[in-house]
C-alpha positions as CSV (number, residue, x, y, z in Angstrom):
1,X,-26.7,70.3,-136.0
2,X,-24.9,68.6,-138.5
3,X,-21.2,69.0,-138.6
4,X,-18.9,68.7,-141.7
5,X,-15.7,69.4,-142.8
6,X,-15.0,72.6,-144.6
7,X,-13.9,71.6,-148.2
8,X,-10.0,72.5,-148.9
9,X,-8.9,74.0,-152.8
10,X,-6.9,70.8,-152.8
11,X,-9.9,68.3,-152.1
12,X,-12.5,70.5,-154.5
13,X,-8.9,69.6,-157.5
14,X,-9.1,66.1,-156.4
15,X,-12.9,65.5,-156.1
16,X,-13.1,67.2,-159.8
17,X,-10.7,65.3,-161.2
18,X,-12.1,62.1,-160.1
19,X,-15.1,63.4,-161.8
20,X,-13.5,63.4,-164.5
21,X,-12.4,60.1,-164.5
22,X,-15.2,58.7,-163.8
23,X,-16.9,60.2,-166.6
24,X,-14.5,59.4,-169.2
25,X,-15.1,55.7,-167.6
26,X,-18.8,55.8,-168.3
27,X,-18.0,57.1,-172.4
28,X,-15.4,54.0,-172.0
29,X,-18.4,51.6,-171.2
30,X,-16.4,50.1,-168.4
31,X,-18.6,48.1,-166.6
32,X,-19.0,48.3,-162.8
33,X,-15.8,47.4,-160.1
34,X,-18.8,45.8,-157.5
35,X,-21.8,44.3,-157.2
36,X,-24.5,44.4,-154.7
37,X,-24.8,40.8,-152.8
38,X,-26.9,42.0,-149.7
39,X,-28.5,45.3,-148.1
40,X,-28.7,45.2,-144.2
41,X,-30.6,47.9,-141.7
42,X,-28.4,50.6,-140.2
43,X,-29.4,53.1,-138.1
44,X,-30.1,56.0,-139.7
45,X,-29.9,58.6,-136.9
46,X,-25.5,57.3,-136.8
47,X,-23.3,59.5,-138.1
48,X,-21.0,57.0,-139.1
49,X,-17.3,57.3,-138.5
50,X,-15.6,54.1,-137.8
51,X,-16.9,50.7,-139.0
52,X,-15.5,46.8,-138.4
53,X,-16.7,43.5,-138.1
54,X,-15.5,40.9,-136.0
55,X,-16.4,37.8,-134.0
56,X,-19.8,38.0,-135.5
57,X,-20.3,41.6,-134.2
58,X,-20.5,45.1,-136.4
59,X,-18.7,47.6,-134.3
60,X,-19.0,51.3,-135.3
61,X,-18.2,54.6,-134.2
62,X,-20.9,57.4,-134.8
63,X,-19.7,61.2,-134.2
64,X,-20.8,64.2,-133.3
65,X,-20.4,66.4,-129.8
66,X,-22.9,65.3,-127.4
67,X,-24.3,62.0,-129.8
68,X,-21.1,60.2,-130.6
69,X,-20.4,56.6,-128.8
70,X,-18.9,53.0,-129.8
71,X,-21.4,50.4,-130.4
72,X,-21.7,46.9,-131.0
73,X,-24.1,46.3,-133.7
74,X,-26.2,43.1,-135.2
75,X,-25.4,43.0,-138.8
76,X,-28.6,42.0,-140.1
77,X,-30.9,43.2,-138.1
78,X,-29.5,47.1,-137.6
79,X,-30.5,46.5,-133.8
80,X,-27.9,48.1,-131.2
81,X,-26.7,45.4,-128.8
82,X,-24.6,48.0,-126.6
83,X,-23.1,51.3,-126.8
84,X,-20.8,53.4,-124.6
85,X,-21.6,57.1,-125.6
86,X,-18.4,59.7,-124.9
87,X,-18.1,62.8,-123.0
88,X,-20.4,65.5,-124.5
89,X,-17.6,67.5,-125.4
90,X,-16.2,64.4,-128.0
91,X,-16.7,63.8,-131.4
92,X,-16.3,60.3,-131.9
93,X,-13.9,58.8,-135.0
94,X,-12.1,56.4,-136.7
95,X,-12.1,52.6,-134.8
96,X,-10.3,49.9,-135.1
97,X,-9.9,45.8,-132.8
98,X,-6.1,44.6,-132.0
99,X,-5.8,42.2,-129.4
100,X,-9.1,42.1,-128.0
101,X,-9.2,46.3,-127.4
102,X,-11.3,48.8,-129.3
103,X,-9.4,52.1,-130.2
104,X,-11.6,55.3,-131.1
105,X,-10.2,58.2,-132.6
106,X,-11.5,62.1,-131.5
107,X,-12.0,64.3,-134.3
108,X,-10.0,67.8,-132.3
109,X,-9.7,67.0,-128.7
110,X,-6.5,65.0,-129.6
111,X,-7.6,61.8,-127.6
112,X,-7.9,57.9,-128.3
113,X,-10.2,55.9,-126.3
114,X,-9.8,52.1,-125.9
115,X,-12.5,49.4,-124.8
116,X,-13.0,46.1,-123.8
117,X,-14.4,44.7,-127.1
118,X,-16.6,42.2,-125.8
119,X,-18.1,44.3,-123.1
120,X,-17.3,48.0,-124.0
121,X,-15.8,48.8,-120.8
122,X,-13.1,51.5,-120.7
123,X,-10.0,50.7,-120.8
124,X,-7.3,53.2,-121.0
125,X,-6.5,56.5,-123.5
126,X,-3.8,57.7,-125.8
127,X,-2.9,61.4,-126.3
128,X,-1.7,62.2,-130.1
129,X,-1.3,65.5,-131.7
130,X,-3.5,66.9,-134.3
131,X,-6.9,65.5,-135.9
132,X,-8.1,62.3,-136.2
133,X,-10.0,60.5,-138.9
134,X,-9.5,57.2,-139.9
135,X,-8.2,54.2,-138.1
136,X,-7.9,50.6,-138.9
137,X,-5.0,47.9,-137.9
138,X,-2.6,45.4,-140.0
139,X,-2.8,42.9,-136.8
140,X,0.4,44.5,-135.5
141,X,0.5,48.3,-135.6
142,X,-2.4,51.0,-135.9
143,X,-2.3,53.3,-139.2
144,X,-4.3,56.5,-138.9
145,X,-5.2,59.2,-141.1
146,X,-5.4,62.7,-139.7
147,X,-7.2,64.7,-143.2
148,X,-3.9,65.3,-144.8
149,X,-2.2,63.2,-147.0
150,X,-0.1,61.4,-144.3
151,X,-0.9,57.8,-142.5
152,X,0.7,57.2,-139.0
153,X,1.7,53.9,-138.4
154,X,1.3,53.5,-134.7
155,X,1.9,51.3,-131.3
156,X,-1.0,49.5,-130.1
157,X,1.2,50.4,-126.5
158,X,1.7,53.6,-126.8
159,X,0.6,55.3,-129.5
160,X,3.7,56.6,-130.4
161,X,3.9,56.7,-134.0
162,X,6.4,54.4,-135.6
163,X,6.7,55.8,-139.4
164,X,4.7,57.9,-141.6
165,X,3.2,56.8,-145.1
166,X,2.2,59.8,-147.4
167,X,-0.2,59.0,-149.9
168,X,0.8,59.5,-153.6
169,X,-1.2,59.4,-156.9
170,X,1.3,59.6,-159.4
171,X,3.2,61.2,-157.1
172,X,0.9,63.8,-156.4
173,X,-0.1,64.4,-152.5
174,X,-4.1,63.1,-152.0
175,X,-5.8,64.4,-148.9
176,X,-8.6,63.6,-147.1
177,X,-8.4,60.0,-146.6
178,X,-11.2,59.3,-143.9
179,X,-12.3,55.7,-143.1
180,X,-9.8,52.8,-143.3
181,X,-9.5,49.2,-143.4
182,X,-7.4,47.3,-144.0
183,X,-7.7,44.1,-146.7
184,X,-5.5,41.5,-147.8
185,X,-2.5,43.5,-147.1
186,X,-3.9,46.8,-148.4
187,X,-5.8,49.6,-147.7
188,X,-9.1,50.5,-148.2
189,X,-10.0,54.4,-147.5
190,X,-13.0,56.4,-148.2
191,X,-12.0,60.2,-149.9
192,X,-14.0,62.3,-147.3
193,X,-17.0,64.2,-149.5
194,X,-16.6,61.6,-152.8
195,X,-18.5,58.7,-153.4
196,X,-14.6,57.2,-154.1
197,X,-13.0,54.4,-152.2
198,X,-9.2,54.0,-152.8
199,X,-6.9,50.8,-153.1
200,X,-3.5,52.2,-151.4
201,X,-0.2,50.4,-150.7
202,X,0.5,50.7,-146.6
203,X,3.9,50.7,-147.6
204,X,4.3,52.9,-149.7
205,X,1.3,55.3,-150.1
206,X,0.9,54.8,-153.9
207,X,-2.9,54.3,-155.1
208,X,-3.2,51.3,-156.6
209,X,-6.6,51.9,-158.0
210,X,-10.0,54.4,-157.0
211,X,-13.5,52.5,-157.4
212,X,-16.4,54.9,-158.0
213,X,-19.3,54.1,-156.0
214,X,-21.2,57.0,-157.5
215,X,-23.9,54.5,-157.8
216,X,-23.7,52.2,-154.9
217,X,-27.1,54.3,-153.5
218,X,-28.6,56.6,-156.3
219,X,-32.1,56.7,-154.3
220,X,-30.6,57.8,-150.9
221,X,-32.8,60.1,-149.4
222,X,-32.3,63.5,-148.7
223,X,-31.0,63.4,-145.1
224,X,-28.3,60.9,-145.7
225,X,-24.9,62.2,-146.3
226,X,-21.7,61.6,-147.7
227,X,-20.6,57.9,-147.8
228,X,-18.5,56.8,-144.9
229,X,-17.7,53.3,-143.4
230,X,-15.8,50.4,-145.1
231,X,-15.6,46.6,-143.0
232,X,-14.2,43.2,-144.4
233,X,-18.2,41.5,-144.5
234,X,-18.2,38.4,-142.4
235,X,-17.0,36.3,-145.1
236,X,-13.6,37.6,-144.9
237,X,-13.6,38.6,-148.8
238,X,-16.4,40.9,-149.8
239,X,-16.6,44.6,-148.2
240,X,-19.3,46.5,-145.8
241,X,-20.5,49.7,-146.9
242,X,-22.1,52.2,-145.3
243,X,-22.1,56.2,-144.8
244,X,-23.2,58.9,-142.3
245,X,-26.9,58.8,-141.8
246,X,-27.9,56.3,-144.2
247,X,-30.2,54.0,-143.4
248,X,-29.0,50.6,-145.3
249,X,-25.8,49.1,-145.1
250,X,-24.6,47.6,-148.7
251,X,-22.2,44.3,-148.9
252,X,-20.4,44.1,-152.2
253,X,-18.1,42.0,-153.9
254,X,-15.5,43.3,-156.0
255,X,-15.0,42.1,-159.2
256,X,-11.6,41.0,-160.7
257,X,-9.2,43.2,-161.1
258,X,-8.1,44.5,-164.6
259,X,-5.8,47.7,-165.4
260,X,-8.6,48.4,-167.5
261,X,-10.1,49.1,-164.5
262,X,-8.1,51.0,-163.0
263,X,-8.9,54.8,-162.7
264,X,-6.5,57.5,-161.1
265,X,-7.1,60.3,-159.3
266,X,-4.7,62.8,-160.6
């Protein structure tokens, strides 16, 4: 079975106003944020929950109670080098690498798991309260999102959370925020059921921009679901894009940014 999310009042506002915006950017003419520069395999049977790449190695996080694990992945072949599969019982999350240690988020059994990242042998776990989501790392501290508007800035050590960001559009609360990763001092989160990837400020919470990747994969096919899974490409400068289910894995490059470009949410 396939699990989802239930949608909230707040995230059917936000997803139509983003609509909206990115319809009045089509009358605009405004021409696309990204463009395509590669299309890789991915496993289509991976629910897709955590994605990064590192040391010439795709790691990802696939969910789901009874199918959800940590895998390292070749990036252009799709093929599975290694996984380590979780309890039955676990629905597999965000991920994220510091220091040589993968850290997996659980979905509701309020449990991070951590792994050798070269070999994907268990480490040690972290108890936190609530959900988890996303997860990603600014080389120091973890930042988490949970499906409300807050990010948890965390110790690597402990887990213990150091601060909390809220995220803000024009001072409005946005919930939601999935996938992370973080780029150039920003970061980069998927809006969980939108095809809508945001620019936030770690420090702050403010969106700096949303990018509509509404067309990104207009010929999906029907069993692939919502768009999930953003990684820095190998290159260190053009992004990884992937979602739950789908069977290609996109790498784009942004193009420059403009304030004409720039679409808000709220």
């Amino acid at each position: 079975m396939r699990a989802t999310r239930p949608y909230s009042a707040v995230l059917v506002v936000a997803l139509a106003v983003l609509s909206g915006a990115s319809c009045r950017g089509n009358e605009n003419h405004q021409p696309a944020r990204y463009e395509v520069t590669a299309r890789f395999p991915h496993d289509s049977s991976a629910y897709t929950q955590g994605l990064l790449y590192a040391d010439g190695v795709l790691f990802e996080s696939t969910g789901l109670n009874g199918r959800s694990d940590v895998r390292r992945v070749d990036l252009k072949s799709g093929r599975v080098l290694a996984s380590r599969p979780l309890a039955a019982n676990r629905f597999g999350e965000g991920l994220a690498l510091l220091g040589g240690r993968l850290y997996q988020l659980t979905w509701k059994a309020g449990v991070a798991y951590t792994y050798d990242a070269a070999t994907l042998a268990p480490r040690d776990s972290f108890n936190y309260p609530g959900e988890g989501w996303g997860l990603a790392t600014d080389g120091t501290s973890l930042i988490m999102s949970d499906g409300s508007d807050s990010l948890r800035v965390l110790s690597p050590e402990t887990f213990q959370v150091q601060r909390v960001v809220h995220v803000r559009d024009n001072g409005a609360p946005l919930y939601q925020i999935n996938e992370l990763e973080y780029v150039d001092g920003e970061l980069f989160a998927n809006v969980y059921q939108s095809n809508w990837v945001l620019r936030i400020d770690p420090a702050t919470g403010d969106v700096r921009e949303t990018i509509d990747f509404a067309d990104l994969y207009p010929d999906r096919p029907a069993y692939a679901e919502v768009m999930n899974g953003i990684a820095l490409a190998p290159d260190g400068k053009q992004l990884l894009l992937t979602g739950k289910y789908w069977p290609v894995m996109f790498q784009v490059r942004l193009r420059p940014f403009t304030r004409d470009s720039v679409r808000k949410v709220r």
